[in-house]
Backbone as a ProteinNet text record, in pm:
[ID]
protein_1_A
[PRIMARY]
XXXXXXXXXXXXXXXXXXXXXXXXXXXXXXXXXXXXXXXXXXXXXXXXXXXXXXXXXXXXXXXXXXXXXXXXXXXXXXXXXXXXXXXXXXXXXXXXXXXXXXXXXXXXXXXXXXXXXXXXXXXXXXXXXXXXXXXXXXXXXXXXXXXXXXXXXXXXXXXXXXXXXXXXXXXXXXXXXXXXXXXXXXXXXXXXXXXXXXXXXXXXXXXXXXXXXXXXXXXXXXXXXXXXXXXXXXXXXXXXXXXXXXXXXXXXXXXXXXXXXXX
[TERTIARY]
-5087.9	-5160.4	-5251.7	-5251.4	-5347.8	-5476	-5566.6	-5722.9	-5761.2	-5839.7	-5890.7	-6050.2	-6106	-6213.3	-6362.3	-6307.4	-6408.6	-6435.5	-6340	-6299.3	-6408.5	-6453.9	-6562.5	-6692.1	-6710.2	-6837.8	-6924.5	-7023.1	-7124.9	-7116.7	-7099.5	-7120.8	-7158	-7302	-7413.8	-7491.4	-7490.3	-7583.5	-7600.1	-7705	-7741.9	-7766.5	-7738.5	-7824.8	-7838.3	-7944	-8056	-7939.7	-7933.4	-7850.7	-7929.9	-7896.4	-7911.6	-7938	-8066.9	-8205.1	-8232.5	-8258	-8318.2	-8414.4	-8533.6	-8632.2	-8606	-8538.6	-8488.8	-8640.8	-8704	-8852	-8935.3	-9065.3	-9196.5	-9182	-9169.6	-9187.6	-9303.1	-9301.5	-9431	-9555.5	-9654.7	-9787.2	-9790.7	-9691.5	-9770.1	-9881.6	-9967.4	-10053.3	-10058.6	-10120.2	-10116.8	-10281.2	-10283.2	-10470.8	-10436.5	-10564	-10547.9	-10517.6	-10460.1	-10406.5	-10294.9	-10267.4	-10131.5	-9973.9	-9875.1	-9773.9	-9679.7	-9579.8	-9457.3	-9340.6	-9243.7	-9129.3	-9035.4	-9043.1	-9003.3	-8822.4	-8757.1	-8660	-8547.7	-8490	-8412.9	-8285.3	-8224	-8067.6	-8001.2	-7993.2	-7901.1	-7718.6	-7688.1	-7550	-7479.9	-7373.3	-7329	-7281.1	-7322.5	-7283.1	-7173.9	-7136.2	-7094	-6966.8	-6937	-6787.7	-6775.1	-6896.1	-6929.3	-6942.5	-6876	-6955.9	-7082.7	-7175	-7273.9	-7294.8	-7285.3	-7305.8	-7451.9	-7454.6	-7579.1	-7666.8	-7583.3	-7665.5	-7783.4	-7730.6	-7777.9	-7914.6	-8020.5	-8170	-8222.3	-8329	-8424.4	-8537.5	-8616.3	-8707.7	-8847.8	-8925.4	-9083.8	-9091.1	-9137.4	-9063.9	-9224.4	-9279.9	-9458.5	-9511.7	-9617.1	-9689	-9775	-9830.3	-9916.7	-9788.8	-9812	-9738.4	-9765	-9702	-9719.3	-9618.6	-9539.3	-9433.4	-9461.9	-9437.1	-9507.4	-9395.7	-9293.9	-9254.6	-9166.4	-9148.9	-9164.3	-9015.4	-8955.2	-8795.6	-8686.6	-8566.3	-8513	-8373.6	-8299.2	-8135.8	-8059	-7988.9	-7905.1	-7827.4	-7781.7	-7720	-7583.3	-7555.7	-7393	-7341.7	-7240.9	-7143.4	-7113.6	-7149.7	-7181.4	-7075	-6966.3	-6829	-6840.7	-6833	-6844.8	-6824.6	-6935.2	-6897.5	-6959.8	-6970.7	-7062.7	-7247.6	-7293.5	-7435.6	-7490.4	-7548.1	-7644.3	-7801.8	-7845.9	-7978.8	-8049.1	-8151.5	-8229.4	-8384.6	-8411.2	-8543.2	-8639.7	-8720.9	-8888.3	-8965.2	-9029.8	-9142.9	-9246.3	-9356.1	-9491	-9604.2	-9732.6	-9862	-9931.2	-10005.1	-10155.3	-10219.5	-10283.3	-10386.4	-10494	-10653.9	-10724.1	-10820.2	-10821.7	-10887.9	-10833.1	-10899.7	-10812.6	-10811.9	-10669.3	-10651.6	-10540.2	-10440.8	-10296.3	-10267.2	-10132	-10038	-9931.4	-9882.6	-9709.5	-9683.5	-9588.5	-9493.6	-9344.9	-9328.9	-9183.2	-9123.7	-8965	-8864.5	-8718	-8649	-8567.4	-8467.6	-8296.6	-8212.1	-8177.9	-8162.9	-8166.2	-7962	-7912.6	-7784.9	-7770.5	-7647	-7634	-7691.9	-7699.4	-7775.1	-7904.6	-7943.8	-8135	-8135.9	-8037.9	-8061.4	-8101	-8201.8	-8238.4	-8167.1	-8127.1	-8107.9	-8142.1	-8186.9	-8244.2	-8120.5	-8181.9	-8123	-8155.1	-8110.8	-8140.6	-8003.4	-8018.4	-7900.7	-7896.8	-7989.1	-7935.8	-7918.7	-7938.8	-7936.8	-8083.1	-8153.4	-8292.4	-8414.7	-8433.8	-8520	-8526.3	-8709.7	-8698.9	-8720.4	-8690.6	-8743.1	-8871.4	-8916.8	-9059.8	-9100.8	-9197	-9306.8	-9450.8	-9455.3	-9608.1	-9668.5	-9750.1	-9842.8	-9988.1	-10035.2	-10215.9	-10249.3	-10371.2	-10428.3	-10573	-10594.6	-10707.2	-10807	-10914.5	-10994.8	-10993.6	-11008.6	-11000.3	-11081.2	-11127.4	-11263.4	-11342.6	-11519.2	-11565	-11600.5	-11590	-11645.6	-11558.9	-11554.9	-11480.1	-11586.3	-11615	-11716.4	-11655.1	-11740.2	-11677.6	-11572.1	-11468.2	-11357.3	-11320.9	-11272.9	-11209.9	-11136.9	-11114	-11100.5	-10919.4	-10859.2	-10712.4	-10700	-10655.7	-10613.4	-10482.8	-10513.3	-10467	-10346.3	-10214.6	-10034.2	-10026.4	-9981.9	-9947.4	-9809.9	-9842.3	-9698.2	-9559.3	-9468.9	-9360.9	-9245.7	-9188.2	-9075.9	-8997.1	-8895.6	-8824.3	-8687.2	-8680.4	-8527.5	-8446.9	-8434.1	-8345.3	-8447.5	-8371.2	-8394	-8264.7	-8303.7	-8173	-8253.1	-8122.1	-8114.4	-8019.6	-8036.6	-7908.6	-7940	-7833.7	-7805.2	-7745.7	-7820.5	-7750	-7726.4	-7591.1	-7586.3	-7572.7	-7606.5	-7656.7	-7541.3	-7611.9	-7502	-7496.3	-7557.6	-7521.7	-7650.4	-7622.7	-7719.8	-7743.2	-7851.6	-7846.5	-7873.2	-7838	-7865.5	-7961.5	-8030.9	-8124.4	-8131.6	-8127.5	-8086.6	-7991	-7878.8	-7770.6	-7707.7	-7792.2	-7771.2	-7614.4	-7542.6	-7484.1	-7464.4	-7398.2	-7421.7	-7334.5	-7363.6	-7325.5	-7214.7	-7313.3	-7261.9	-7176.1	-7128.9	-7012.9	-7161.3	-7269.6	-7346.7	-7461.9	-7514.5	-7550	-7687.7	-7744.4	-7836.7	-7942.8	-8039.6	-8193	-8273.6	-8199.2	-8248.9	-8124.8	-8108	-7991.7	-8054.7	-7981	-8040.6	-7983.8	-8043.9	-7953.7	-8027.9	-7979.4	-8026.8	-7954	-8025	-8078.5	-8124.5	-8094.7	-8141.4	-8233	-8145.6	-8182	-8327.6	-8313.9	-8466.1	-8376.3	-8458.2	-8449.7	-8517.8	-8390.8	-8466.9	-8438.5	-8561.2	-8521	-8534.8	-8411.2	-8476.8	-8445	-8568.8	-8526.6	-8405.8	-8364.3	-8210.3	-8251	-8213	-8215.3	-8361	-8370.5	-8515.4	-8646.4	-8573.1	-8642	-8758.7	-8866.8	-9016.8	-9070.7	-9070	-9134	-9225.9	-9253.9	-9421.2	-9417.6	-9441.9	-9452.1	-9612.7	-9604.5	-9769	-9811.3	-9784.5	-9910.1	-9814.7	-9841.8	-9824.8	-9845	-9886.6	-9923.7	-9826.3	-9764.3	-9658	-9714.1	-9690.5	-9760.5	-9700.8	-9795.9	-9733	-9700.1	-9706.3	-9657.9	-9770.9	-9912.3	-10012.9	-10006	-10019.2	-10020.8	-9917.5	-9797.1	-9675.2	-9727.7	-9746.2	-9831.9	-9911.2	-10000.6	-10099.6	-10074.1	-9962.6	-9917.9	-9885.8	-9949.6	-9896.8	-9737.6	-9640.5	-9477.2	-9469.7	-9398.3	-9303.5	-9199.9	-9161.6	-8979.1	-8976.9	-9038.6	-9068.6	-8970.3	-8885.7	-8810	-8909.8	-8900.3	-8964.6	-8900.6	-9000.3	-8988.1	-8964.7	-8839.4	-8817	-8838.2	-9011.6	-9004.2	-9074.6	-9053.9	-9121.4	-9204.5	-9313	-9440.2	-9411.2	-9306.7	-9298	-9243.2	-9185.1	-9123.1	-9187	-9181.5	-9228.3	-9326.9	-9315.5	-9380.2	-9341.4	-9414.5	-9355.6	-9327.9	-9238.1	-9206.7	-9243.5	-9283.3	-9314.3	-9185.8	-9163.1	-9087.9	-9027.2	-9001.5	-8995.5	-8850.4	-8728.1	-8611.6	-8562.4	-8423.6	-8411.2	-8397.6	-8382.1	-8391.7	-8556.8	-8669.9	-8812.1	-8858.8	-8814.9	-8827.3	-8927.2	-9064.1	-9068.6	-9004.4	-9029.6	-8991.4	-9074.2	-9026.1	-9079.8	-8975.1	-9007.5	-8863.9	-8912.2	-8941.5	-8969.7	-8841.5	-8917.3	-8799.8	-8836.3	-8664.1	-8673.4	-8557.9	-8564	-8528.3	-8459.5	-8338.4	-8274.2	-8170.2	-8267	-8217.2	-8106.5	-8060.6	-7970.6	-7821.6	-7782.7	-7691.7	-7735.9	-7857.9	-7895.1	-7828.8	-7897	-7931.7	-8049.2	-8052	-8201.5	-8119.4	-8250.4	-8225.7	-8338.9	-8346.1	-8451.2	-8403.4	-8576.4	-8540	-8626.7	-8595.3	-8645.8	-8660.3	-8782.6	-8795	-8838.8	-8749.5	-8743.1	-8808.7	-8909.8	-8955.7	-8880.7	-8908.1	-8870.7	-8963	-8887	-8995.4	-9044.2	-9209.4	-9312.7	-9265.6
14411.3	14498.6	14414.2	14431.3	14368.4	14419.3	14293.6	14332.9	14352.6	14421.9	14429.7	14349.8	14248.8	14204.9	14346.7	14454.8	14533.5	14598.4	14575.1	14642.5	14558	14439.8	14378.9	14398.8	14478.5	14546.1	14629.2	14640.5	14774.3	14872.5	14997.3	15125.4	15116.7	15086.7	15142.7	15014.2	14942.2	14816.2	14838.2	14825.5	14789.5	14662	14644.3	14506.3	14546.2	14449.8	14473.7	14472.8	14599.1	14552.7	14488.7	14453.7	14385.2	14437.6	14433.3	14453.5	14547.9	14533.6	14635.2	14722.3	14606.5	14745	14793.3	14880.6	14952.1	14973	15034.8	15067.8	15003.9	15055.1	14950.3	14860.8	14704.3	14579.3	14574.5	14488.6	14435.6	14386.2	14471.9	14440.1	14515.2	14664.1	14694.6	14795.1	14821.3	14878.5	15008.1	15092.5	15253.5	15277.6	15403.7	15464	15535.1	15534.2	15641.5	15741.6	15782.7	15965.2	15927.4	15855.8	15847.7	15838.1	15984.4	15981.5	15893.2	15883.5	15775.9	15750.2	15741.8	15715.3	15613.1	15594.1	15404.6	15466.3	15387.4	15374.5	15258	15177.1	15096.1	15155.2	14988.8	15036.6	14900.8	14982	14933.9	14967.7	14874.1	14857.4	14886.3	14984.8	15011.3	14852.9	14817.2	14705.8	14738.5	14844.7	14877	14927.5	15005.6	15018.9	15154	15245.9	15405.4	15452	15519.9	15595.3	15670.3	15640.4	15744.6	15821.3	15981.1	16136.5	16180.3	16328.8	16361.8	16369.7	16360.1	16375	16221.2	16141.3	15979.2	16014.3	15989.1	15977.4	15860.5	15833.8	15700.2	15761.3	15696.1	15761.2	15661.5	15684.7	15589.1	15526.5	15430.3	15333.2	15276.1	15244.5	15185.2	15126.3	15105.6	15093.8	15205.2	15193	15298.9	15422.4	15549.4	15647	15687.4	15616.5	15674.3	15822.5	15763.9	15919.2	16042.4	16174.7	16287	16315.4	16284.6	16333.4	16166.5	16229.1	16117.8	16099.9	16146	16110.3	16205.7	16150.1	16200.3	16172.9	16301.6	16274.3	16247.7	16162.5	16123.5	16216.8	16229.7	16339	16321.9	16180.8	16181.1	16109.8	16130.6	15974.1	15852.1	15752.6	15652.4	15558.2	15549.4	15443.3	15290.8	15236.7	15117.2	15004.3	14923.3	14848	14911	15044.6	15060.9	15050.2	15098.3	15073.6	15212.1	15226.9	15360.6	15366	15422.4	15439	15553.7	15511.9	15602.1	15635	15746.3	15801.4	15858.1	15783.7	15879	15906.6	16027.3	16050.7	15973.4	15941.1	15899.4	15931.7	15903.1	15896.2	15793.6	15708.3	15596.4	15660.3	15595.8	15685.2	15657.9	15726.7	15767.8	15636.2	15597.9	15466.9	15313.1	15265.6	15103.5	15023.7	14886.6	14828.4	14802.6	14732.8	14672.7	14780.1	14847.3	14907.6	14904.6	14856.2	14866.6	14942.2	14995.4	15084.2	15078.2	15052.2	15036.4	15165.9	15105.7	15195.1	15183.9	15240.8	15241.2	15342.6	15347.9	15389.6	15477.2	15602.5	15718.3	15749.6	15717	15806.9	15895.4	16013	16150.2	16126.5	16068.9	16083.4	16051.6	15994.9	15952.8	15815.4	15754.3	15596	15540.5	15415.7	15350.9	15225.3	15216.9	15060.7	15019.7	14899	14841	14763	14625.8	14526	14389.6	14279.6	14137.7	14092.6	13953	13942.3	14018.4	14069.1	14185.3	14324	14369.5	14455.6	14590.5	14448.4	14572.5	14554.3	14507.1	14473.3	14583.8	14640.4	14750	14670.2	14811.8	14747.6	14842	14808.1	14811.9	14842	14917.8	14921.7	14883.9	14811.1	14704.1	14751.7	14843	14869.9	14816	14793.9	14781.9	14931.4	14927.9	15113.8	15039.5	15091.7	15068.2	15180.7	15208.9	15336.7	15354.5	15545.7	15582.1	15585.4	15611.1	15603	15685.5	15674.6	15760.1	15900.7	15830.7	15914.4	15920	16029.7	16056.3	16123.9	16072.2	16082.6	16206.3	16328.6	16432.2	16448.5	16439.8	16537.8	16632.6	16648.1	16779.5	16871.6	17018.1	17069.9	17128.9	17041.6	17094.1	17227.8	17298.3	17390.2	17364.2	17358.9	17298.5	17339.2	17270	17347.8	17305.6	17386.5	17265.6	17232.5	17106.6	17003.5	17100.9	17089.9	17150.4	17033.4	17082.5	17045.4	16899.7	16839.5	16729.5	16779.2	16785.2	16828.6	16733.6	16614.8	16490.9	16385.5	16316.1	16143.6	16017.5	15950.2	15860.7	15736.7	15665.5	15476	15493.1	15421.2	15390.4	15220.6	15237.9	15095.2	15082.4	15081.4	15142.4	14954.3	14972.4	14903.4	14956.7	14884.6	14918.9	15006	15101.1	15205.7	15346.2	15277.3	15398.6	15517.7	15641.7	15736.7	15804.3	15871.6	15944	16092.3	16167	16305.4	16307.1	16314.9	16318.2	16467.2	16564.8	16679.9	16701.8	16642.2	16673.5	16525.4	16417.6	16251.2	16228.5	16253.9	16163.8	16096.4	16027.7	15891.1	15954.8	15915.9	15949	16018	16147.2	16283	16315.3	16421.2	16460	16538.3	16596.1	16690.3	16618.8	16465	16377.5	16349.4	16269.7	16268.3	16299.5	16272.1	16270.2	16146.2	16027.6	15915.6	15815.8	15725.2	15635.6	15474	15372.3	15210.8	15150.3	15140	15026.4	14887.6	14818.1	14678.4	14695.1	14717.8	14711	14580.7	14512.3	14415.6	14287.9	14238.2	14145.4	14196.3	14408.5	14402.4	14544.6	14544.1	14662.5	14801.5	14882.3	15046.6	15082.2	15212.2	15333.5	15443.7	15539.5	15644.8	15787.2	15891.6	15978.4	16091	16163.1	16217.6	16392.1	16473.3	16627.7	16666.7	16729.2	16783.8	16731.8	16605.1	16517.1	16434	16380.6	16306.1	16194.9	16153	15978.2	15926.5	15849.8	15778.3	15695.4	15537	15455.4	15438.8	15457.7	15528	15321.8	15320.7	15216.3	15161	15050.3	14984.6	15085	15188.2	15245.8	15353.7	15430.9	15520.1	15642.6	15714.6	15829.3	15988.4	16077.6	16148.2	16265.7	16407	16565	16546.4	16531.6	16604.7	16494.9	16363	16242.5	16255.4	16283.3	16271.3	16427.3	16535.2	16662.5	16663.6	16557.9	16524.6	16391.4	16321.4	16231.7	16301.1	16178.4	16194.2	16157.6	16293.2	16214.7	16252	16167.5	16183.4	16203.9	16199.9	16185.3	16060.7	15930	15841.3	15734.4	15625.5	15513.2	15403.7	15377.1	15291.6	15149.7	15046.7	14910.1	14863.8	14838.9	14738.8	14641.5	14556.4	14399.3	14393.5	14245.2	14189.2	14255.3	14312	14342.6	14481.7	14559.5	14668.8	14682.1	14537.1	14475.7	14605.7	14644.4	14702.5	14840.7	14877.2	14961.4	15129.1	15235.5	15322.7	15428.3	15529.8	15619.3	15743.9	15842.5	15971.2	16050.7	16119.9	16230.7	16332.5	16396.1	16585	16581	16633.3	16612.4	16745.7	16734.2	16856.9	16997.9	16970.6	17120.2	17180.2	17049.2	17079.5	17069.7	16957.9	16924.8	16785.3	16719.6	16645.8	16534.9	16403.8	16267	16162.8	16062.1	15952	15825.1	15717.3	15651.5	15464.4	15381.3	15290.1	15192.6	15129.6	15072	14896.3	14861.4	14776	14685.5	14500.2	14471.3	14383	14365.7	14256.4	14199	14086.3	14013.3	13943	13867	13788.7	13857.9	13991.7	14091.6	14187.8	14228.4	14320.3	14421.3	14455.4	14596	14677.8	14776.7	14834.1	14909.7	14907.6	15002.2	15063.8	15110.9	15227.8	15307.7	15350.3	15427.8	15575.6	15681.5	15802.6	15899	15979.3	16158	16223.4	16329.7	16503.9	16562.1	16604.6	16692.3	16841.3	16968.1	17102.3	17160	17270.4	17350.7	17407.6	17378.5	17485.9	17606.6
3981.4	4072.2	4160.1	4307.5	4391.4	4432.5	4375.8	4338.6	4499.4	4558.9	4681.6	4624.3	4738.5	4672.2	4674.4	4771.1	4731.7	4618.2	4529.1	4462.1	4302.9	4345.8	4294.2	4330.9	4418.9	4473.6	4383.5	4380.1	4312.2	4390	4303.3	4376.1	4519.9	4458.1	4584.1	4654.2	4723.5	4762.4	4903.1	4936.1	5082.9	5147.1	5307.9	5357.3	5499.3	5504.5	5633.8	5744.4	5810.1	5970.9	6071.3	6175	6304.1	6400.4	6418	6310.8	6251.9	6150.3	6068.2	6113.3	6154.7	6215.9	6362.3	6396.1	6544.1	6617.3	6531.6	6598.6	6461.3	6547.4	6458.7	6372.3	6456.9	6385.3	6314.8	6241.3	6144.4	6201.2	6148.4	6276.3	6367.1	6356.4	6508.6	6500.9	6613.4	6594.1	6636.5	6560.3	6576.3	6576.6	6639.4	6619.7	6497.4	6408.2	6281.7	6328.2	6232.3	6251.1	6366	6394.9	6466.5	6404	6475.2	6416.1	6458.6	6441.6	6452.7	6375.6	6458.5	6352.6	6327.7	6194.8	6194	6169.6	6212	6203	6156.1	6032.2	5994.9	6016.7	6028.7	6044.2	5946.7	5797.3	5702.4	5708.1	5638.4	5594.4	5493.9	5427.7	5306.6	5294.8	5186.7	5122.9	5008.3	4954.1	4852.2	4860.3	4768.7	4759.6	4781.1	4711.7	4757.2	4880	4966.8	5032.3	5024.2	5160.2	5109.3	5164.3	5132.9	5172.2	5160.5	5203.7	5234.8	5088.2	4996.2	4841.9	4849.7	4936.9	4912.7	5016.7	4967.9	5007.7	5060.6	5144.1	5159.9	5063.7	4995.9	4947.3	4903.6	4941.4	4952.6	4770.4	4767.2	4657	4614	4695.8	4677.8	4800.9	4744.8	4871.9	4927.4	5048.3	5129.9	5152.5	5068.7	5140.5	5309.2	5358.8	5491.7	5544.7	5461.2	5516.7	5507.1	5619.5	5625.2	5508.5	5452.9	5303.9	5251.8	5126.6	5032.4	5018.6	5073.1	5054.2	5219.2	5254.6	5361.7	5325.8	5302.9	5325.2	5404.1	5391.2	5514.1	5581.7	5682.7	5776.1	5807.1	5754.7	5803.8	5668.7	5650.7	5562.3	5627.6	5533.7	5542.2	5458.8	5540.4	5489.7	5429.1	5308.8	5352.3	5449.1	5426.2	5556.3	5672.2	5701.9	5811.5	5838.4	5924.1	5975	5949.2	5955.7	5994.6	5989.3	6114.4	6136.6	6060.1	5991	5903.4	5953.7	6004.3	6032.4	5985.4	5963.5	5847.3	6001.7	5985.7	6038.1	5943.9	5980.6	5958.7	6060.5	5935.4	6026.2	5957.9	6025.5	5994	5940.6	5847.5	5806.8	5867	5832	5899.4	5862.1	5800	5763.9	5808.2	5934.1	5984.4	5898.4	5943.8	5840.9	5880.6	5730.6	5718.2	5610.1	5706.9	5534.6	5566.5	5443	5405.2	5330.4	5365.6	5203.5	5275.9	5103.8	5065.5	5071.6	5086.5	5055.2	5010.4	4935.1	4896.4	4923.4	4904.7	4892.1	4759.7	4789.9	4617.1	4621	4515.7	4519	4458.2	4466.7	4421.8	4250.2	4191.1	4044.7	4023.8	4144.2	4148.3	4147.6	4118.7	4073.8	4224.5	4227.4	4321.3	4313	4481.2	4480.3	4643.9	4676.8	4823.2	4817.6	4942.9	4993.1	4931	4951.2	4932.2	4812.4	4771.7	4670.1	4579.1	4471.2	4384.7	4423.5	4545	4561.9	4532.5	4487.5	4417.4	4539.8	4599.9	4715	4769	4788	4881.6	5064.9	5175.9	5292	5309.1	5406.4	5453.7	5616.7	5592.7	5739.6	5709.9	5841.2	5768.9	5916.7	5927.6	6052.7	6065.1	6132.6	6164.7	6235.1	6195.2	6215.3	6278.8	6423.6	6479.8	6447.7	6492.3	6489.7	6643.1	6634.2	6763.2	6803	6941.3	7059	6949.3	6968.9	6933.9	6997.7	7147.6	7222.3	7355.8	7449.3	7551.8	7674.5	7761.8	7854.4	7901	7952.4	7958.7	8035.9	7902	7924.1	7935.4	8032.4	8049.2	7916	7902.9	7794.2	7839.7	7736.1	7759.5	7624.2	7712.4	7563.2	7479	7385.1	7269.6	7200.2	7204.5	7229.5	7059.7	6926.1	6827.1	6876.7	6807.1	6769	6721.8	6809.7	6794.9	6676.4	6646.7	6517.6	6651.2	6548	6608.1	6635.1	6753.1	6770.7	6781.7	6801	6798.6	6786.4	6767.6	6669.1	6728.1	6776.9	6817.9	6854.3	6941.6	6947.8	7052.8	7144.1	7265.2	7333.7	7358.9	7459.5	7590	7704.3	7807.1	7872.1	7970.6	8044.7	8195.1	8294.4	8437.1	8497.4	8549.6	8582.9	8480.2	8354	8258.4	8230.9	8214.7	8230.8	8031.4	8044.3	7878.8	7930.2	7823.4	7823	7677	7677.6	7558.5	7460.4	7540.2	7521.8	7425	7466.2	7417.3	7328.6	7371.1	7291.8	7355	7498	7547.9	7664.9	7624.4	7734	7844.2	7982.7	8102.7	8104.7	8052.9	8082.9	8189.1	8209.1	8343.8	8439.3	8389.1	8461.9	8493.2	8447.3	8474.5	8370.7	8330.6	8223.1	8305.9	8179	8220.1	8315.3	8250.4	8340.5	8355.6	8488.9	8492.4	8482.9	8428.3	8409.7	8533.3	8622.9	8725.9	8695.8	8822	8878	9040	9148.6	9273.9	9317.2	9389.9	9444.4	9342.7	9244.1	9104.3	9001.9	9082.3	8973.3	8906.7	8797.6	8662.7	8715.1	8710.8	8724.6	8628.1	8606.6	8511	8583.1	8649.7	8733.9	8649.9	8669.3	8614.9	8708.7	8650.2	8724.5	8737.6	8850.4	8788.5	8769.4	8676.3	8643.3	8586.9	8549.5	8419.6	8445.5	8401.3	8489.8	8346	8397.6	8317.5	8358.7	8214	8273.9	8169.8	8174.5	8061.9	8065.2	7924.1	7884.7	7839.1	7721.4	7623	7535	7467.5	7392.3	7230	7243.2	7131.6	7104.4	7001	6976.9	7009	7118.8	7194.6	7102.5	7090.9	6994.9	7117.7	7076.5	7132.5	7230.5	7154.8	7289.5	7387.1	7311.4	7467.9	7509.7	7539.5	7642.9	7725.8	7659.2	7751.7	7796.4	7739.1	7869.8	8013	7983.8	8052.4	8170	8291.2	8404.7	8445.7	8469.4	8451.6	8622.8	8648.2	8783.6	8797.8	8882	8950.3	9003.7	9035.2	9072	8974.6	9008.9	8957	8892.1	8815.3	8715.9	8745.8	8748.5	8752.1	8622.5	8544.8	8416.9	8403.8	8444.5	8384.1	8255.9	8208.2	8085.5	8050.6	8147.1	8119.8	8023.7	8056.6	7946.3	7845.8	7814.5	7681.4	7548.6	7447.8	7363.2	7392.5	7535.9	7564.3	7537	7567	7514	7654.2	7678.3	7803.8	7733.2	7797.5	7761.1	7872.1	7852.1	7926.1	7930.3	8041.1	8030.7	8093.5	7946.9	7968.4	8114.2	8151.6	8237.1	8173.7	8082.1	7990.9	7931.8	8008.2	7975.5	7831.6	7726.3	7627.3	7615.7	7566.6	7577.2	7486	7536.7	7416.6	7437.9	7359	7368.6	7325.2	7428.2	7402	7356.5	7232.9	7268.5	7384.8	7476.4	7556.7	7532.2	7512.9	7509	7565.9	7663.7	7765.8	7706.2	7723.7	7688.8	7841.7	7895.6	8045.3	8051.3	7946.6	7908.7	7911.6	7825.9	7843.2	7930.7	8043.9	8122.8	8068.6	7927.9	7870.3	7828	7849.3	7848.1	7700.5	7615.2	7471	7459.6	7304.9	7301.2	7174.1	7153.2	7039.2	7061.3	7018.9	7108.5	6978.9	6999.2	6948.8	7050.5	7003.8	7114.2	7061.6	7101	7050.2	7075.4	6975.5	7012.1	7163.2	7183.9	7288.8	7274.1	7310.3	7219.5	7225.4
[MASK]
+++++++++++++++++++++++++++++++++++++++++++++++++++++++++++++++++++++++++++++++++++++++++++++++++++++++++++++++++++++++++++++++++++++++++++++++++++++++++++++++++++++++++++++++++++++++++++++++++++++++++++++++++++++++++++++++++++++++++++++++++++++++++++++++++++++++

């Protein structure tokens, strides 16, 4: 009988994909009480598929996650990738925190990444404190935080548009925003109904993108917005937030994004 070498595999093993952390590298900085969502993109290492019974689930460390465990949404073939999304918030006290995490399968058993397979991965943030004070501000009335209607990652190359709405790529009815290059410089223009504004270096939550000033105005893609974050009001009037990020060498613009619902 012919041995397949997967067939020497463990069930269940993971390893770090390329890159692992899609959003929030190590060190970045958030205001307390700021939400955000870290996102890894692991690898079935194993011989199992993994289905929606298979969990990420907070392992030690600073609980940052608004819950302590998240099922996966699709099957997960060996050998493939898949992006995994926790909501989080900083806590309210500045500082350095990490917490771990791990991989749960349909019987509870845990297993991470590294050579044995027992290694958890991690988000390691810095938490600033917020202003104390706001010279009079004006009084916005106050919308709550609507639910997450999509969660994603894209990679556009020049020419190519997103529908965020709907999470596809250059739609037939045309996306929300298109990636060119015009005359050797980087656009991001928004398309249709849709208005942008690259806010801060900081992960902007529901009320800062509603209070953001967005336009219809084409966005300049240099260095300078390397790790920066976009707020914007899709054509269906949904907001998001997209970290953007520049890669000059393959002239691809990527990104990692939450939709919010409509209030």
């Amino acid at each position: 009988m012919r041995i397949s070498p997967r067939d020497h595999l463990p069930c269940d093993r993971a390893e770090a994909g390329a890159p692992i952390d899609v959003t929030v590298p190590d060190d970045f900085a958030f205001l307390a009480g700021e939400r955000f969502v870290k996102v890894w993109k692991l690898r079935n290492a194993g011989s199992c598929s993994w289905t929606s019974d298979y969990s990420v689930v907070w392992f030690s460390g600073a609980p940052l996650g608004l819950q302590t465990s998240e099922r996966l949404k699709q099957v997960v073939a060996p050998g493939e990738e898949v992006e995994i999304a926790v909501e989080m918030m900083a806590p309210d006290v500045p500082g350095v925190y990490q917490s771990h995490w791990k991989m749960q399968n349909a019987r509870g058993q845990l297993f991470g990444i590294g050579p044995e397979g027992e290694s958890p991965f991690w988000v390691r943030i810095q938490v600033l404190p917020r202003p104390t004070s706001t010279p009079e501000a004006m009084v916005t009335p106050f919308v709550p935080t609507p639910g997450i209607y999509r969660l994603g990652s894209f990679e556009l190359s020049p020419g190519d548009s997103l529908d965020l709405d709907s999470g596809l790529f250059n739609p037939e009815q045309g996306g929300d925003f298109v990636f060119e290059i015009l005359d050797g410089n980087y656009w991001i223009k928004p398309q249709g109904n849709s208005y942008l504004a690259v806010t801060s270096l900081f992960s902007p939550g529901y009320q800062d993108c509603r209070l953001a000033v967005l336009a219809q105005e084409a966005i300049l893609a240099t260095q300078e917005i390397q790790g920066s974050f976009m707020c914007l009001r899709t054509n269906e009037g949904r907001l998001g937030s997209i970290l953007l990020s520049l890669d000059f060498e393959r002239n691809q613009l990527s990104g990692a994004y939450i939709l919010w619902e409509l209030p």
